[in-house]
Residue, then its C-alpha position, 0 to 999 in steps of 0.5 A: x504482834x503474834x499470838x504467843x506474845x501476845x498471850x504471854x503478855x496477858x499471863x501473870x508473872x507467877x504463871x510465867x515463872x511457873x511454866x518456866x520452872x515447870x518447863x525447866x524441871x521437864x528438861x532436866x528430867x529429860x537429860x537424866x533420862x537420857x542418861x540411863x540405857x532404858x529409859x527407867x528412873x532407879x530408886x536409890x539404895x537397896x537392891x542388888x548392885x554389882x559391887x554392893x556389899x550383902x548384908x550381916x548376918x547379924x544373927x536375928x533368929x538367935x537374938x529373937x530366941x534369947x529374947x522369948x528365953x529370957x522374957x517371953x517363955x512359959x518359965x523366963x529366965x527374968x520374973x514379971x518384976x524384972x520384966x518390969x524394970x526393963x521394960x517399965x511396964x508389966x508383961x500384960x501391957x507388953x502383950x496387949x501392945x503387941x497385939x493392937x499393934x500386929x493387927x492395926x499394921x502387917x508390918x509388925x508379923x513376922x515374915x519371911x524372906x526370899x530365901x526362907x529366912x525369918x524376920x525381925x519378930x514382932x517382940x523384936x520390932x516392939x522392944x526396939x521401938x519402946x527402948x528408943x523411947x523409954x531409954x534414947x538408946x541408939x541405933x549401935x545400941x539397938x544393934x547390939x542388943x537386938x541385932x537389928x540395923x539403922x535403917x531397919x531401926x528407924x523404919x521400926x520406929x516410924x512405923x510404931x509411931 
């Protein structure tokens, strides 16, 4: 009897199933590695792609002026009652949200990207996360009224959550 069988045989049948599949999942692994030129593993999604169409321009900036125009501003176009209504808190609340939430997570601040392009500001990323929860809008809302995309949407609301 040689040594391999003989430790095979001393193993349980969970410890053999486990190697088998752990054996497996390396070799499949191996394959698809193969399979790519350099040898690296690519994320899915995102990044420029040959063939991938760029993103909308959905006009952020814009949409993050009229919302600091009609709410935000030293003279709002909407009153604190109004702001009340939409919002179903007073603009204090709101303000005071804000602030714990830009302090406890840098990805509420409003950064920029490669390009110098502003992002989403944080009364932006704010207002879309208390909409899918106060109202359970959706995300085509949401773009329509603050122009932010699906997956930036729930990106947004996880990271509030």
């Amino acid at each position: 009897m040689s040594s391999d069988s003989s430790r095979d045989s001393s193993k349980s049948s969970f410890d053999q199933a486990t190697e088998s599949f752990i054996k497996r999942r390396r070799d499949r692994r191996k394959k698809k590695n193969d399979g790519n030129k350099d040898g690296m593993r690519h994320k899915k999604g995102g990044g420029s792609k040959t063939g991938k169409s760029g993103n909308k321009d959905r006009g952020r900036e814009a949409y993050h002026e009229l919302l600091m125009h009609d709410y935000f501003d030293v003279h709002p176009v909407y009153d604190n009652k109004d702001f009340h209504h939409h919002f179903h808190m007073s603009r204090n609340l709101f303000d005071c949200i804000l602030n714990r939430l830009v302090e406890h997570d840098d990805y509420f601040i409003r950064k920029h990207d490669a390009l110098g392009n502003h992002g989403f500001s944080p009364h932006q990323k704010l207002t879309c996360a208390l909409h899918f929860l106060a109202y359970g809008t959706s995300t085509d809302q949401l773009d329509e009224y603050i122009r932010m995309g699906e997956s930036t949407s729930l990106q947004n609301l996880e990271r509030f959550c």
